[in-house]
C-alpha positions in Angstrom: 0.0 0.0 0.0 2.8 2.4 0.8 4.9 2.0 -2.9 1.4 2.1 -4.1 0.5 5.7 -2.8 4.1 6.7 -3.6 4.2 5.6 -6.7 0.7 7.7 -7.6 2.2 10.4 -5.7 5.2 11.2 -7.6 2.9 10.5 -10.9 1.2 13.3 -9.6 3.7 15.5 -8.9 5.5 15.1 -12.1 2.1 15.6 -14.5 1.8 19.2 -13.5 5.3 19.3 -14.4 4.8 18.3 -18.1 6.4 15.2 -17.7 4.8 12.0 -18.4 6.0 9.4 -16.3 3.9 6.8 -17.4 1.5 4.3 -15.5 4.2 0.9 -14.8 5.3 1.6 -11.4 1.9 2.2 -10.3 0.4 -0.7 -12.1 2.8 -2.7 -11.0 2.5 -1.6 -7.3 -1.2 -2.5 -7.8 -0.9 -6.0 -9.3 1.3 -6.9 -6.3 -1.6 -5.1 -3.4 -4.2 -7.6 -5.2 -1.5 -10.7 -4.6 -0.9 -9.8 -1.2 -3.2 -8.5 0.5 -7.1 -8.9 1.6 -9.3 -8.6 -1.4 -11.5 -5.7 0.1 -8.3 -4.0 0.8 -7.4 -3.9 -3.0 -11.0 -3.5 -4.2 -10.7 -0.2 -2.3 -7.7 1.2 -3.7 -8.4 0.0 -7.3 -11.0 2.6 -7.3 -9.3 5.5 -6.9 -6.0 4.1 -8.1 -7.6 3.9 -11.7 -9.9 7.0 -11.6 -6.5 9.0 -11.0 -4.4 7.5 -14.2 -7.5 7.7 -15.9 -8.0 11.6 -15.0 -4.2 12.4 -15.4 -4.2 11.1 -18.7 -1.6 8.3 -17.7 -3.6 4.9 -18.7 -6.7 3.8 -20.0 -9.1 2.7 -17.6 -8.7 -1.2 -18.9 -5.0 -1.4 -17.8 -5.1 -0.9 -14.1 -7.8 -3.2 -14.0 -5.9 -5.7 -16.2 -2.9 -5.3 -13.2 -5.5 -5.7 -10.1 -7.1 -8.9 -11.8 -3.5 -10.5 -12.6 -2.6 -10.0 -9.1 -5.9 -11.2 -7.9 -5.6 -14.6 -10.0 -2.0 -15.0 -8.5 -3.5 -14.5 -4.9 -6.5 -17.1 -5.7 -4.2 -19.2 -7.5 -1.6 -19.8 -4.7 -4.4 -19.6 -2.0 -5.7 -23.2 -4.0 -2.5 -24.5 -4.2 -1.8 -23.7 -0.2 -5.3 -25.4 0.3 -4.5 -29.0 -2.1 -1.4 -29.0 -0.1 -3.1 -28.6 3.6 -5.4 -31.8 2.0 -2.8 -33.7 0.9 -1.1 -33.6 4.1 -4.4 -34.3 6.3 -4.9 -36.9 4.0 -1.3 -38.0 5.0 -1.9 -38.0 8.7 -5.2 -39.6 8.7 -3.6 -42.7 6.3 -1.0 -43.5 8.6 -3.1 -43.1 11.6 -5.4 -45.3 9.7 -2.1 -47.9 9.2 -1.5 -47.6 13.0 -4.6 -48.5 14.4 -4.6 -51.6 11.7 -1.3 -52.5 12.7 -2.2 -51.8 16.4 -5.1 -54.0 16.4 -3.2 -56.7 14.2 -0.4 -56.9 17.3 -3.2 -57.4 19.9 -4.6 -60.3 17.7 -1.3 -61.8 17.8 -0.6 -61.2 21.0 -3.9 -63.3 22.5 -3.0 -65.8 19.7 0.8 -66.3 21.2 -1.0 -65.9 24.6 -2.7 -69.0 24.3 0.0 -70.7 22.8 2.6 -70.2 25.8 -0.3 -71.0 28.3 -0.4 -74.6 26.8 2.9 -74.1 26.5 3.1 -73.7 30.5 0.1 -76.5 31.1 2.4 -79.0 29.0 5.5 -78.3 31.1 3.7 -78.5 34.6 2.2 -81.8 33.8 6.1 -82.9 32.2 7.3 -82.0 35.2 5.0 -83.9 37.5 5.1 -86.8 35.5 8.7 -87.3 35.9 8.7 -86.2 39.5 6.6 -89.1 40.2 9.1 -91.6 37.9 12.1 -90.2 39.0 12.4 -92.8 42.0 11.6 -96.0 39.9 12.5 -94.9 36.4 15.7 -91.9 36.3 16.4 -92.4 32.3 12.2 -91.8 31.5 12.3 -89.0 34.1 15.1 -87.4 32.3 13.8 -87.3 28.8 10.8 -86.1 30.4 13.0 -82.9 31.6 14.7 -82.3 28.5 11.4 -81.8 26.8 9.9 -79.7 29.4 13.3 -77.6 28.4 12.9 -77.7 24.9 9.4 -76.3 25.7 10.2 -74.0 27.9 12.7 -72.0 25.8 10.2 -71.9 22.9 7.6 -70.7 25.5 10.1 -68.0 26.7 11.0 -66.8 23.2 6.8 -66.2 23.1 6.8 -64.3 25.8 9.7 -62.2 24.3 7.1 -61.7 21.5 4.4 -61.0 23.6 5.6 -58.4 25.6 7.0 -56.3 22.7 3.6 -56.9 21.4 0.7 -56.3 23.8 0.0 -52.8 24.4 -3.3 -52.4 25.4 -5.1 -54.4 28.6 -6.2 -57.8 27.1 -9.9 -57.8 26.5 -10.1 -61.8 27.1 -7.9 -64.5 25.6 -10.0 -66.8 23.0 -9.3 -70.3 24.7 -9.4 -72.6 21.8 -6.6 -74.4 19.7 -4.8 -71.7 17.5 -4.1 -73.8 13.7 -0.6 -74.6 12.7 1.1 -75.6 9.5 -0.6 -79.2 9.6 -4.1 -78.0 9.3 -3.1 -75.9 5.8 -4.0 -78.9 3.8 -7.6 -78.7 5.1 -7.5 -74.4 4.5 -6.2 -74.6 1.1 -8.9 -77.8 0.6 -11.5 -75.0 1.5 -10.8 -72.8 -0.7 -10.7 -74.9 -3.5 -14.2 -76.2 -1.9 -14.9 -72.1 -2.8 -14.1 -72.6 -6.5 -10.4 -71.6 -6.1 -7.7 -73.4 -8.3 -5.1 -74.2 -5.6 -2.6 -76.3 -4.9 -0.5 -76.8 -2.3 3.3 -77.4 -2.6 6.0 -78.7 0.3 9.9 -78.7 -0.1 12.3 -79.1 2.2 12.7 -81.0 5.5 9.5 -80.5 6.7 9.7 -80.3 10.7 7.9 -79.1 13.8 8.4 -75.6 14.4 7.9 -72.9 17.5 3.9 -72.5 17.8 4.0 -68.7 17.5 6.2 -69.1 14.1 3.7 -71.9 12.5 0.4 -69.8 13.5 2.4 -66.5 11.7 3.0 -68.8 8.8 -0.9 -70.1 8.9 -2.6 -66.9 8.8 -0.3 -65.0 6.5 -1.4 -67.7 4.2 -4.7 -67.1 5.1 -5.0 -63.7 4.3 -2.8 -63.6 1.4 -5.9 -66.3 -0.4 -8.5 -64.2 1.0 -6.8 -61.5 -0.9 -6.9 -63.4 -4.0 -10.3 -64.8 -3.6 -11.3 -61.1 -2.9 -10.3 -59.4 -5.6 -9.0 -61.7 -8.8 -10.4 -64.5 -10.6 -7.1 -66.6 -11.3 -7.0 -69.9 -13.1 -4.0 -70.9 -10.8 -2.8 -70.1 -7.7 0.0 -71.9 -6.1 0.7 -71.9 -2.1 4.6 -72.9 -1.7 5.9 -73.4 1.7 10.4 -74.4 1.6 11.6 -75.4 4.8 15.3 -74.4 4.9 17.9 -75.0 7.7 17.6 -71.3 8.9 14.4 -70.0 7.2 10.9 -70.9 6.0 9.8 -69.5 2.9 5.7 -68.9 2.2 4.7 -67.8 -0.6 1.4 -67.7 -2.3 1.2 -66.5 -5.9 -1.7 -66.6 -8.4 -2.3 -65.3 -12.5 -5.3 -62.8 -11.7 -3.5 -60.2 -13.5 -4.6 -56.9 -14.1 -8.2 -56.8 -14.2 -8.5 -59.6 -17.2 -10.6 -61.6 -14.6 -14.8 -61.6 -13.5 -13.5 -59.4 -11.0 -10.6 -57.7 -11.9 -7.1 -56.8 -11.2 -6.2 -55.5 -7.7 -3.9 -52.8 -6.3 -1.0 -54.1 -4.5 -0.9 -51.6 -1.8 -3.5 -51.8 0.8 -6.2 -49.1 0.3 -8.5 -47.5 2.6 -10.6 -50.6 2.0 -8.6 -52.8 4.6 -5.4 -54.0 5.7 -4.3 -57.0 4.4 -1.0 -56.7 3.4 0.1 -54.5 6.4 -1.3 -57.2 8.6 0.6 -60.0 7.1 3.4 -57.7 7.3 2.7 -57.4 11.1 2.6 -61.1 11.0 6.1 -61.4 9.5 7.9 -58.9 11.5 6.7 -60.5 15.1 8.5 -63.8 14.1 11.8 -61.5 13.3 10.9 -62.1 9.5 9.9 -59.9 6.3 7.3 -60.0 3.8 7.4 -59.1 0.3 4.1 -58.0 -1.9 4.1 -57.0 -5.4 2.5 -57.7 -8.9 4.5 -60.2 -11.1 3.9 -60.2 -14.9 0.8 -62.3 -15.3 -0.8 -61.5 -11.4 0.9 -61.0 -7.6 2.8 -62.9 -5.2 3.0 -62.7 -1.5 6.7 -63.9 -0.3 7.2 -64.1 4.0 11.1 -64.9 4.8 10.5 -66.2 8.7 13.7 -67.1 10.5 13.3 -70.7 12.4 16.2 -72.5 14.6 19.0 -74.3 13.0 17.6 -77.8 13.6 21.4 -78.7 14.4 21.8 -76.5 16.8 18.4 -77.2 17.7 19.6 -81.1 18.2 
């Protein structure tokens, strides 16, 4: 406002003169009021702004107008840009609160899952215990094996608890008290999906073995979701569930041919929209074994890969 009024004021001063000193400093000084400040604060000095260039015979009336509606485009337009990015970044905050609160509530599932595992866990090892207590004085070798099961079961059951208490961060609304699955009731999952009308097959290599309850029940529901997914949102004509025991790692992966949308029901995005979680669960899933998990489109459909660490079973031995 203040170049504005000095710029008109030494136009005035130099018109009486004879001099013409032309209309640019004060159109400019006009164009950049109407970008920067309140529009009824520039409304007010385009009036009288253009009614003196007009009178002194510096500009036509159309030219300070011009310069007030540039700078008032160049206001709106940055005030729209400032708003998109105040959106986007709402947007930002709500998604990743949105992720949290999955991932939060995927934990606490775990967490009563592996809870229920380490209280059989503990019921197995009382009753080992008791059992060779009551040997011990007519049969030491039985009583010993006994004890070196109870230990193999306790340290899986204390590697749980590591798991658990990372985990649960909320008080525990009630533990569901009923057998969790494990990697010997796949066949019968994989047998109901195909009951569903899904083409798959199941594949084991490896030296299959048993393994630490919490890692087998990651394993099982990570498979789970990842053929809900399919059965959700492609229409494959084959989908293959591949589990590879290795000395150090299991492998799961579950890939199908849906494509991209050349199926009854089309392709599917492989990031988890705001219409659920999927993948960021089975991500939960992987990390609270100490694994990862791998999601992505392939060239005829999408495979889900999980990389869970086990125990050497030599060392193991």
């Amino acid at each position: 406002m203040t170049v504005l009024v000095t710029a008109c004021a030494g136009a005035a001063v130099l018109v009486p003169l004879g001099y013409s000193p032309g209309g640019a400093p004060v159109v400019v000084a006009l164009a950049s009021l109407a970008d920067l400040r309140d529009r009824r604060v520039s409304v007010a000095a385009l009036v009288p702004t253009a009614l003196f260039l007009l009178l002194a015979s510096i500009s036509s009336l159309p030219v300070p107008v011009g310069a007030w509606a540039v700078g008032s485009y160049l206001q709106t337009r940055r005030r729209y840009t400032r708003a998109l990015e105040d959106r986007a970044a709402t947007l930002e905050r709500e998604r990743e609160q949105l992720d949290q609160l999955a991932a939060q509530r995927e934990r606490t599932s775990i967490a009563r899952e592996l809870h229920d595992i380490v209280a059989h866990s503990v019921t197995v090892m009382l009753i080992g215990v008791r059992g060779a207590r009551d040997v011990l004085p007519t049969d030491p070798g039985v009583a010993a094996e006994t004890l070196e099961r109870v230990e193999v079961n306790a340290e899986q059951s204390l590697a749980e608890l590591r798991r658990i208490l990372g985990l649960l961060r909320t008080p525990d609304n009630g533990a569901q008290w009923r057998p969790q699955p494990s990697l010997g009731q796949l066949p019968e999952l994989v047998s109901g999906y195909r009951t569903a009308g899904m083409p798959v097959r199941l594949e084991f290599t490896g030296e299959a073995r048993p393994l630490a309850g919490g890692l087998e029940l990651s394993a099982y529901r990570i498979v789970e979701e990842a053929l809900t997914n399919v059965l959700k949102h492609t229409d494959p004509t084959r989908v293959t569930v591949a589990l590879h025991y290795g000395r150090t790692r299991l492998d799961v992966t579950v890939e199908d041919d849906g494509g991209d949308g050349g199926g009854g029901r089309g392709g599917r995005d492989p990031v988890p929209s705001g219409a659920g979680h999927g993948i960021l669960g089975m991500r939960e899933r992987a990390a609270v074994t100490g694994g990862s998990l791998d999601a992505r489109r392939t060239a005829d459909g999408f495979v889900v890969t999980a990389r869970l660490p086990v125990e050497d079973a030599g060392d193991a031995a």
